[in-house]
PyMOL Python script that loads the backbone (N, CA, C, O; Angstrom):
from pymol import cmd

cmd.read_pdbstr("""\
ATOM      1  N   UNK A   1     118.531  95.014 101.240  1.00  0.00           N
ATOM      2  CA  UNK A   1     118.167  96.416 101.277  1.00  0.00           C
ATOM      3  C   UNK A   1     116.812  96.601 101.958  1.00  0.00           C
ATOM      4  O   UNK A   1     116.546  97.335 102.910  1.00  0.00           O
ATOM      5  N   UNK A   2     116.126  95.900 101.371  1.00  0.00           N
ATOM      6  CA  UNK A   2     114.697  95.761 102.450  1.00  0.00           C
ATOM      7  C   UNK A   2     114.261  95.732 103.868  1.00  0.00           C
ATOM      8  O   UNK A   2     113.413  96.397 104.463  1.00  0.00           O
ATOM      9  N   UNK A   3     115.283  94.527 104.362  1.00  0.00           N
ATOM     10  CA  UNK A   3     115.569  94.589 105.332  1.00  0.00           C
ATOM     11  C   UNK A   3     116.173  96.048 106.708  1.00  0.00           C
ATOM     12  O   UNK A   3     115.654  96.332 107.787  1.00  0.00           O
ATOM     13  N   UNK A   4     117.302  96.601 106.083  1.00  0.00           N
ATOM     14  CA  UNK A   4     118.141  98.173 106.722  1.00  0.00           C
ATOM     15  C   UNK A   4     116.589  98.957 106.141  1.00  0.00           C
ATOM     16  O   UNK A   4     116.101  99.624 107.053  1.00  0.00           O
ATOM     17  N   UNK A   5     115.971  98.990 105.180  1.00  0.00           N
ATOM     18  CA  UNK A   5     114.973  99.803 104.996  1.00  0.00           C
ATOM     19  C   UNK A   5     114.045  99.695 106.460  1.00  0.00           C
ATOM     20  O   UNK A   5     113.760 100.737 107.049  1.00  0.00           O
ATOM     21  N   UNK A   6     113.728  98.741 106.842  1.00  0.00           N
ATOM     22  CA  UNK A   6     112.540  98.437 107.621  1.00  0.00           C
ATOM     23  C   UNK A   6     112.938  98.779 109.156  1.00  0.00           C
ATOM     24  O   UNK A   6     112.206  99.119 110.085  1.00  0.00           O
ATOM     25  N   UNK A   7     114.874  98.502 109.101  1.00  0.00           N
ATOM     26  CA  UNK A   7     115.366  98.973 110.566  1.00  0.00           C
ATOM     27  C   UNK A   7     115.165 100.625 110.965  1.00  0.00           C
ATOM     28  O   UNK A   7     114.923 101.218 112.016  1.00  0.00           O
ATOM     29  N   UNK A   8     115.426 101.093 109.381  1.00  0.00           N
ATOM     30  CA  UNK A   8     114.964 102.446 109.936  1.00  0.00           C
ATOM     31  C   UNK A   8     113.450 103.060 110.078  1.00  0.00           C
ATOM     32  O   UNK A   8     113.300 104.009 110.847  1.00  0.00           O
ATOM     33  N   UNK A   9     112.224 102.497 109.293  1.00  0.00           N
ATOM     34  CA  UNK A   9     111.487 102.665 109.557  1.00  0.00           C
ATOM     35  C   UNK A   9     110.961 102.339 111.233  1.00  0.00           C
ATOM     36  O   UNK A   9     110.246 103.071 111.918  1.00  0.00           O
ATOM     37  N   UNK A  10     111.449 101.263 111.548  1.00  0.00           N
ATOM     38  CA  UNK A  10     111.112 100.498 113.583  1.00  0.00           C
ATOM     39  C   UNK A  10     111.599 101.757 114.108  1.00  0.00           C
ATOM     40  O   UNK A  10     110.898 102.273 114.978  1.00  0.00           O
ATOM     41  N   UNK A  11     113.022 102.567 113.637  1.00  0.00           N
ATOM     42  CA  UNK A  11     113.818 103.205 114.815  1.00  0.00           C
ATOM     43  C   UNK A  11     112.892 104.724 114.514  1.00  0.00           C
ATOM     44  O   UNK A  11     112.753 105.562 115.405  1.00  0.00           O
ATOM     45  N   UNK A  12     112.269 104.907 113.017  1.00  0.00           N
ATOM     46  CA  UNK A  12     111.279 105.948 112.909  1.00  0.00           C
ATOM     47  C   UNK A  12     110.189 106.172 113.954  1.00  0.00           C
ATOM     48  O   UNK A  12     109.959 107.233 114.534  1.00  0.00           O
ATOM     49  N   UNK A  13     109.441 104.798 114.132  1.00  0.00           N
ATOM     50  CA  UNK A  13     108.731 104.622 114.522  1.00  0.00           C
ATOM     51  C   UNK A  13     108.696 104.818 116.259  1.00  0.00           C
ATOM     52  O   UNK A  13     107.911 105.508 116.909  1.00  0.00           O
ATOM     53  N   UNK A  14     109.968 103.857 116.812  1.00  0.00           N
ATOM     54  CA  UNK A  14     110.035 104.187 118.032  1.00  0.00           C
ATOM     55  C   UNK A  14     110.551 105.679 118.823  1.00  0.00           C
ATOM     56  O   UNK A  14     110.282 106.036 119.970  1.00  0.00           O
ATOM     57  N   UNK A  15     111.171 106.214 118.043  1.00  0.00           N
ATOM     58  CA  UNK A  15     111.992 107.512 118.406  1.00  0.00           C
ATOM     59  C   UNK A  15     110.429 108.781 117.888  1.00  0.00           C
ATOM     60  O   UNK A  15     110.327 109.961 118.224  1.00  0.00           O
ATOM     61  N   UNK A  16     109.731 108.202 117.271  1.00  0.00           N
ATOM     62  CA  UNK A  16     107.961 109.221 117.805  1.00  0.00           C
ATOM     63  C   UNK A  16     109.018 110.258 116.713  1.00  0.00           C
ATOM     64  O   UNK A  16     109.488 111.189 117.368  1.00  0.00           O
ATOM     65  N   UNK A  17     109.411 110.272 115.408  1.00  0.00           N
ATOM     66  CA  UNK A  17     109.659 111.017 114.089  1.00  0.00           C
ATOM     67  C   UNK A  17     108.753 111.313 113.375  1.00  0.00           C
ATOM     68  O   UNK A  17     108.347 110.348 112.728  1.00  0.00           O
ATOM     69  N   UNK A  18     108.118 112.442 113.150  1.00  0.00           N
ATOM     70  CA  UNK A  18     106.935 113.181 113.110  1.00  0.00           C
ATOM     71  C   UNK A  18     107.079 113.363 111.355  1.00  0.00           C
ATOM     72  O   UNK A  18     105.972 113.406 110.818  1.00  0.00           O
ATOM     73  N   UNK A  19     108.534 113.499 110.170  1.00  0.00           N
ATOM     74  CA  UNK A  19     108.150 113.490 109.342  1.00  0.00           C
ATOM     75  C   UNK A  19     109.616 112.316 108.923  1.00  0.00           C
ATOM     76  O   UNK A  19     110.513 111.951 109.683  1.00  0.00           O
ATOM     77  N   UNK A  20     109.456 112.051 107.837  1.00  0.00           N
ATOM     78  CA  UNK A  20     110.960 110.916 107.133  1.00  0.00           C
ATOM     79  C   UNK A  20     110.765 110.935 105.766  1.00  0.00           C
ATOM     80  O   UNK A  20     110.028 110.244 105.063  1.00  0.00           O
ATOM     81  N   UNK A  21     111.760 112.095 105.408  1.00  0.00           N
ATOM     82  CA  UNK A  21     112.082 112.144 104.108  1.00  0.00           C
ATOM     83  C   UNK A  21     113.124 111.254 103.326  1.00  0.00           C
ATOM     84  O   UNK A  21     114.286 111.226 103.731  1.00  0.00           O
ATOM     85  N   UNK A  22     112.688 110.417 102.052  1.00  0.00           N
ATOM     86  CA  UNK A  22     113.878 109.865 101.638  1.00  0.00           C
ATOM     87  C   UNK A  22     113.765 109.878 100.384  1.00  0.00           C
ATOM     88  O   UNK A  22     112.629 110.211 100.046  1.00  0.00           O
ATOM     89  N   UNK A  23     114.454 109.659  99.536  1.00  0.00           N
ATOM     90  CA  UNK A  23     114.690 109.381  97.873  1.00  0.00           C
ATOM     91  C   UNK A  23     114.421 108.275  97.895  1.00  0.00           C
ATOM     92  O   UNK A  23     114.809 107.718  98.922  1.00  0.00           O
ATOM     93  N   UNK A  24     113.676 107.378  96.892  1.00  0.00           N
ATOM     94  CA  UNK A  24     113.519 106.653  96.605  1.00  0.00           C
ATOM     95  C   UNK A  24     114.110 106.081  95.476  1.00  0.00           C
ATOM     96  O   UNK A  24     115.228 105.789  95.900  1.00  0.00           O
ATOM     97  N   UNK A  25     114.045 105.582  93.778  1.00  0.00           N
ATOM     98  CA  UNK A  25     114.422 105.097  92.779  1.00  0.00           C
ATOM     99  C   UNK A  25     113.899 105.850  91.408  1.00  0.00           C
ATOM    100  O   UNK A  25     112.802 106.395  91.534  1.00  0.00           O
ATOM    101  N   UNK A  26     114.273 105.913  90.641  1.00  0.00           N
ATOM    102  CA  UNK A  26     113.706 105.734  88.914  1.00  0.00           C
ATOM    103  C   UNK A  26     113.356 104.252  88.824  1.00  0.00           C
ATOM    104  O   UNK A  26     112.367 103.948  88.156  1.00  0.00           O
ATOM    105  N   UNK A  27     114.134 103.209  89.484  1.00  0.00           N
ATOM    106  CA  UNK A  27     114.107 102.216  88.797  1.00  0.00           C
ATOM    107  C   UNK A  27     113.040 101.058  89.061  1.00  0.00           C
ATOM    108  O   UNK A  27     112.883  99.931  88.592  1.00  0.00           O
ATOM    109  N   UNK A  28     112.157 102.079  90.329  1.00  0.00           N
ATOM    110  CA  UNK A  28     110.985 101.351  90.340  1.00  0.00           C
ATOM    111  C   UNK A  28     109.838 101.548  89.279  1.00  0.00           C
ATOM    112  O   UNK A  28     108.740 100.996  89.212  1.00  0.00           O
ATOM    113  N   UNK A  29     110.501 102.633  88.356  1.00  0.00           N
ATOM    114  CA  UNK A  29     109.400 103.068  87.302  1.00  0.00           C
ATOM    115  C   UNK A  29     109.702 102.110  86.353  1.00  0.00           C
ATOM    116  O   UNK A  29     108.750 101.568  85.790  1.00  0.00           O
ATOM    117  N   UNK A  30     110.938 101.756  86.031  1.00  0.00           N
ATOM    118  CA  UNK A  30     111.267 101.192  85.214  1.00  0.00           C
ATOM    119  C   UNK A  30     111.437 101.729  83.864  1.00  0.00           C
ATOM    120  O   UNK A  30     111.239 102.940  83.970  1.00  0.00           O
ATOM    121  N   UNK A  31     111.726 101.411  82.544  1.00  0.00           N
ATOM    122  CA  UNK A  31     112.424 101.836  81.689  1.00  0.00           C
ATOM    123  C   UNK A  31     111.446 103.059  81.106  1.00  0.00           C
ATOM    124  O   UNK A  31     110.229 102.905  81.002  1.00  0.00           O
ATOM    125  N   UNK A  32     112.133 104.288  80.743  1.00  0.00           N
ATOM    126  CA  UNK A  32     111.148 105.639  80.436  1.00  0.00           C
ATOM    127  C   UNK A  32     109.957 104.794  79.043  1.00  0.00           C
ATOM    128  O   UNK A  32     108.728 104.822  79.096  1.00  0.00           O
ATOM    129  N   UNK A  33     110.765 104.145  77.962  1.00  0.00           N
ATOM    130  CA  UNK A  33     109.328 103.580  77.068  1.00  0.00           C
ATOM    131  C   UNK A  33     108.510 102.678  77.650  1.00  0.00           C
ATOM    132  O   UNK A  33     108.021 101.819  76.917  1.00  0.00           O
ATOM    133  N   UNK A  34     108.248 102.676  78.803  1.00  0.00           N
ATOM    134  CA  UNK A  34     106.955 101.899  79.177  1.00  0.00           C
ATOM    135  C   UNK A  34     105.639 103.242  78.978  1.00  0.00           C
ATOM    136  O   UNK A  34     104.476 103.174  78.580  1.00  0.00           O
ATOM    137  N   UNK A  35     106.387 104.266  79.407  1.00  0.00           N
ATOM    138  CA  UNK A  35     105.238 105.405  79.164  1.00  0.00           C
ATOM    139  C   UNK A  35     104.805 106.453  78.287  1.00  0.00           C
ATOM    140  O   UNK A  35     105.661 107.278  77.967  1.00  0.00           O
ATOM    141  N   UNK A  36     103.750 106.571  77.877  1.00  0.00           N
ATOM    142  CA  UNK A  36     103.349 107.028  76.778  1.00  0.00           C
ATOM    143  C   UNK A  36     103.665 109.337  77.086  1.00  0.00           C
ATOM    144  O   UNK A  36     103.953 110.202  76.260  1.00  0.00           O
ATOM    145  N   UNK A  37     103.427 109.422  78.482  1.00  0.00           N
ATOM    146  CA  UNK A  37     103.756 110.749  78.811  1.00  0.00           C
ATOM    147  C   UNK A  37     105.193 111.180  78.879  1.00  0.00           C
ATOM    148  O   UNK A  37     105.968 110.224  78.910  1.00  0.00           O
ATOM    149  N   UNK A  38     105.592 112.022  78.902  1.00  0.00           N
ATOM    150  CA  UNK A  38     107.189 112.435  78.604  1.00  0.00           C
ATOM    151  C   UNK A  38     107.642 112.347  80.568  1.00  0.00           C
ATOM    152  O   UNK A  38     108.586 111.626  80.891  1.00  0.00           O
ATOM    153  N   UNK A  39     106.973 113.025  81.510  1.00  0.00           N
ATOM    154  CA  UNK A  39     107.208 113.005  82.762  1.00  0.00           C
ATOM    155  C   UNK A  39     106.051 112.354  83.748  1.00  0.00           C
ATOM    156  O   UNK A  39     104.841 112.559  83.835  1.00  0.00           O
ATOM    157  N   UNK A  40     106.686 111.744  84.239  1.00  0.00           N
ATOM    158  CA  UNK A  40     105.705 110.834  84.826  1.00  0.00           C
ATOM    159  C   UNK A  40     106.085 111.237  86.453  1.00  0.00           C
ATOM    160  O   UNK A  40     107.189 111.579  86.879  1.00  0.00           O
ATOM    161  N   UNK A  41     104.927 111.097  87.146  1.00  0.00           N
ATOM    162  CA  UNK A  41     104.451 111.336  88.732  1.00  0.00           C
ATOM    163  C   UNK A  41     103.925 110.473  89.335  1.00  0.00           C
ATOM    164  O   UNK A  41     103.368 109.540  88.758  1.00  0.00           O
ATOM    165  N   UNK A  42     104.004 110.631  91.156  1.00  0.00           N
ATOM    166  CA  UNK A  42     103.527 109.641  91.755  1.00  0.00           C
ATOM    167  C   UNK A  42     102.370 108.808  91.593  1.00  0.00           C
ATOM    168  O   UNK A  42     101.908 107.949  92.343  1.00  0.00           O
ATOM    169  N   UNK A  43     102.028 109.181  90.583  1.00  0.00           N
ATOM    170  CA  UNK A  43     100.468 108.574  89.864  1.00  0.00           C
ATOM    171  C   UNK A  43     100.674 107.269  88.801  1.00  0.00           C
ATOM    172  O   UNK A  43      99.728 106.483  88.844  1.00  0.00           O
ATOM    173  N   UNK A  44     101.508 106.993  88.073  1.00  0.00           N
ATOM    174  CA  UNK A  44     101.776 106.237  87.360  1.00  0.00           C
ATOM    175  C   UNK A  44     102.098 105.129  87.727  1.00  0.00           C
ATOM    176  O   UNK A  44     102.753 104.896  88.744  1.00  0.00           O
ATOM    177  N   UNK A  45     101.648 104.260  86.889  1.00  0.00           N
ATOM    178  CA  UNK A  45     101.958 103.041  88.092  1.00  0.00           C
ATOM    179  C   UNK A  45     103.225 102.567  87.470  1.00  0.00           C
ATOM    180  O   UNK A  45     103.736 102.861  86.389  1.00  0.00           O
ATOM    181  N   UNK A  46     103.703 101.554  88.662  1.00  0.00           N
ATOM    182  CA  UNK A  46     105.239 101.582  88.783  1.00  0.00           C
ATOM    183  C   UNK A  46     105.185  99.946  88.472  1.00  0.00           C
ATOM    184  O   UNK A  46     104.523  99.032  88.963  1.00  0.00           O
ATOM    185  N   UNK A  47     106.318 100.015  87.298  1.00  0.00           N
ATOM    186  CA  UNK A  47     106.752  98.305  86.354  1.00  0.00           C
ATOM    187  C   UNK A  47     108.191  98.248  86.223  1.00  0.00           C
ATOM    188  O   UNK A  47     108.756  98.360  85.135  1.00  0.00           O
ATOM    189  N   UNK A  48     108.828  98.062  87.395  1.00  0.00           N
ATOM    190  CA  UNK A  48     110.041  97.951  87.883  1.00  0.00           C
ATOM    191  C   UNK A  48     110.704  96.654  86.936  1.00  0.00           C
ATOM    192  O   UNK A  48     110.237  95.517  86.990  1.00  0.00           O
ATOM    193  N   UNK A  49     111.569  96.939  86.290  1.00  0.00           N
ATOM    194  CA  UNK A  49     112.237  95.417  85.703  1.00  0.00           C
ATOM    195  C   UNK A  49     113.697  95.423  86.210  1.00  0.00           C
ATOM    196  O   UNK A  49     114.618  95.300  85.402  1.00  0.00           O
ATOM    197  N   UNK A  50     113.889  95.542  87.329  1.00  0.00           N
ATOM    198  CA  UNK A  50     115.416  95.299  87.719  1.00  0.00           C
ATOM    199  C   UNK A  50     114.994  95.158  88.989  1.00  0.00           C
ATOM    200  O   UNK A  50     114.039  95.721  89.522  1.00  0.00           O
ATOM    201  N   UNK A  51     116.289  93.823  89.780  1.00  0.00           N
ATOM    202  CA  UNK A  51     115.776  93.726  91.051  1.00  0.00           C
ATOM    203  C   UNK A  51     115.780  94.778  91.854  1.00  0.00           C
ATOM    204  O   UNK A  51     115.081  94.669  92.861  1.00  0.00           O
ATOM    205  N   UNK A  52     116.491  95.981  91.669  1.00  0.00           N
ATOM    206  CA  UNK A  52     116.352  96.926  93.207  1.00  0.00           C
ATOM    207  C   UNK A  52     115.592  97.423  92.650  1.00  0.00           C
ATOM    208  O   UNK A  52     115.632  98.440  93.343  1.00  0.00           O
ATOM    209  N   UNK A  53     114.526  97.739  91.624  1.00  0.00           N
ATOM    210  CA  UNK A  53     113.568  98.893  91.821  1.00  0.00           C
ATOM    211  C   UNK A  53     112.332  98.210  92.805  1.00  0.00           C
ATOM    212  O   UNK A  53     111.650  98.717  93.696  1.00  0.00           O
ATOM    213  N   UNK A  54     112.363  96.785  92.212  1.00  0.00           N
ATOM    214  CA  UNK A  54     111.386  96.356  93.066  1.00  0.00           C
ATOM    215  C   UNK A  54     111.342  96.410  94.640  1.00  0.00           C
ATOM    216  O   UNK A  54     110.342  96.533  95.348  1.00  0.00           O
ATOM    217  N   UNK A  55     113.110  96.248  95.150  1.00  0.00           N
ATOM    218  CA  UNK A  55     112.901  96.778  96.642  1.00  0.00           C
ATOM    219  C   UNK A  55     112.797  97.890  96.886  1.00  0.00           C
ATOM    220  O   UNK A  55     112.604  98.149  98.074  1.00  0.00           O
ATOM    221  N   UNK A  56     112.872  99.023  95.926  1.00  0.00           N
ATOM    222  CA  UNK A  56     112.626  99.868  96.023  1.00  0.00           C
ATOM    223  C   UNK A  56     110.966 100.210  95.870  1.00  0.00           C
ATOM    224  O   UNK A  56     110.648 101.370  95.607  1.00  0.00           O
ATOM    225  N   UNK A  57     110.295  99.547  95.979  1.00  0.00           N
ATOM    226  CA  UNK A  57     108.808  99.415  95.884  1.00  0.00           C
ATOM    227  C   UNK A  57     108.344  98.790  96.836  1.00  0.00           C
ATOM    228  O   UNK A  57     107.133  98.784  97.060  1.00  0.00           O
ATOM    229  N   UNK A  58     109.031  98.281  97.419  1.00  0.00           N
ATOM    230  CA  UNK A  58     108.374  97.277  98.215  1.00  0.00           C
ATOM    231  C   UNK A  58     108.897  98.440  99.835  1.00  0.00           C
ATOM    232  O   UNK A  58     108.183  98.424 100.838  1.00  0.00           O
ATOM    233  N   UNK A  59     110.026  99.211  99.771  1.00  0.00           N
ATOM    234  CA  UNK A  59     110.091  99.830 100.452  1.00  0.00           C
ATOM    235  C   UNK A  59     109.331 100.742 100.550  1.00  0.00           C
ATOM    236  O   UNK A  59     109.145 101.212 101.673  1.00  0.00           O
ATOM    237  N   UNK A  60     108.617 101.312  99.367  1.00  0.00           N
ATOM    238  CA  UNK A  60     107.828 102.610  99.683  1.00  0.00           C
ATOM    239  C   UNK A  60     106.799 101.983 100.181  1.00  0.00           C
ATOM    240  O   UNK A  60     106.426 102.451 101.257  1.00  0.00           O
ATOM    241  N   UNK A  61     105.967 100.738  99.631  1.00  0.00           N
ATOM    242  CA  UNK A  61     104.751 100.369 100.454  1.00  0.00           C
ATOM    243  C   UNK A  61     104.854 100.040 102.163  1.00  0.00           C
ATOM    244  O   UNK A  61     104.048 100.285 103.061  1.00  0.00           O
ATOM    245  N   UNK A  62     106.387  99.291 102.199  1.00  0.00           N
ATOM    246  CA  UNK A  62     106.192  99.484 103.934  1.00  0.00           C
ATOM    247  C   UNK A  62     106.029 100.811 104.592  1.00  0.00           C
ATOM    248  O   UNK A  62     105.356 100.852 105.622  1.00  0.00           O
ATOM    249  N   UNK A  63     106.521 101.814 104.158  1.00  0.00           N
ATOM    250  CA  UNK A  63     105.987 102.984 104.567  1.00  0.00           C
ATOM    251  C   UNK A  63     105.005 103.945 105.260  1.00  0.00           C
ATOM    252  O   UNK A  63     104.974 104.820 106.125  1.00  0.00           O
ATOM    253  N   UNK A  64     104.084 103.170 104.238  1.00  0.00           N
ATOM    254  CA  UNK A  64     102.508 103.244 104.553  1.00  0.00           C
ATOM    255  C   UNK A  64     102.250 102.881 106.065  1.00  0.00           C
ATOM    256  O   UNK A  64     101.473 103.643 106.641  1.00  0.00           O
ATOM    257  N   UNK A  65     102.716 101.957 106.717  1.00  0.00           N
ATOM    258  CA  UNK A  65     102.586 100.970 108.021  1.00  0.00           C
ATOM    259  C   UNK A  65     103.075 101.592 108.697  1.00  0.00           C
ATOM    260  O   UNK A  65     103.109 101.067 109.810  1.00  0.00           O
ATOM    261  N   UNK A  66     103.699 102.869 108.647  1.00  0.00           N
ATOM    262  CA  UNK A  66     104.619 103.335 110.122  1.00  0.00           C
ATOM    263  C   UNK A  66     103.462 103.886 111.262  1.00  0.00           C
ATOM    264  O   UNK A  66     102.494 104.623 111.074  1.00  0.00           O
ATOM    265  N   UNK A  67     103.969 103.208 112.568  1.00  0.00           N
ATOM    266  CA  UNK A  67     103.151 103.765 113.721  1.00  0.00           C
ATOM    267  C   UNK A  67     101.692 103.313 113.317  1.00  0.00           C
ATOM    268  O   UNK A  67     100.735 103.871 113.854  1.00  0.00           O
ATOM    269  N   UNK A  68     101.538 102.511 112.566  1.00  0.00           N
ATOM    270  CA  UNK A  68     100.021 101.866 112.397  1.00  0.00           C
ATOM    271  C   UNK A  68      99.939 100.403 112.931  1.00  0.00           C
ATOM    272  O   UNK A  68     100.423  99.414 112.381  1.00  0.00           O
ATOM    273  N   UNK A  69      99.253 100.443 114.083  1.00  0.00           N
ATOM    274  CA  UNK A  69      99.107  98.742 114.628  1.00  0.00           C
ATOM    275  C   UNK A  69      98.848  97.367 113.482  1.00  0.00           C
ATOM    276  O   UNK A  69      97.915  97.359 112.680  1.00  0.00           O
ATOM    277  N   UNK A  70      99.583  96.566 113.571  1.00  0.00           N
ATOM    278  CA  UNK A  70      99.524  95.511 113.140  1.00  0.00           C
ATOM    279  C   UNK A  70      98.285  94.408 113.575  1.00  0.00           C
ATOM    280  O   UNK A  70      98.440  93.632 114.519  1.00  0.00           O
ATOM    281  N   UNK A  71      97.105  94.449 112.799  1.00  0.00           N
ATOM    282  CA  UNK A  71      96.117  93.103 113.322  1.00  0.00           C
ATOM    283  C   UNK A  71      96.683  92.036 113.354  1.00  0.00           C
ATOM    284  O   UNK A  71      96.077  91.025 113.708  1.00  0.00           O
TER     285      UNK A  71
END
""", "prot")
cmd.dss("prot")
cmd.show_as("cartoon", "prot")
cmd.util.cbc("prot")
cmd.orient("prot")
């Protein structure tokens, strides 16, 4: 999944796509009793216990990198 994640971010990137909306997971939050608040936001930090939330985390951080040069 990581992988098709990252193909579309390259084809984001090369085709000059100005915004890329996507859904992401719950299951990178991981199970609702980890948190003490009833609704939780992009602020909370994320304790994924199943393998796709974590690619689902690992996808939102590649994100960050689009159209940003690589040192």
């Amino acid at each position: 999944m990581i992988e098709g994640f990252l193909n579309v971010l390259e084809t984001v990137r090369l085709m000059d796509v100005k915004r890329l909306i996507w859904a992401s997971s719950y299951a990178q939050l991981g199970p609702p009793h980890l948190y003490s608040q009833p609704k939780v936001d992009e602020d909370v930090p994320i304790k994924p216990k199943v393998g796709h939330g974590g690619s689902f985390m690992i996808n939102e951080f590649n994100t960050q990198f689009i159209g940003k040069p690589m040192a």
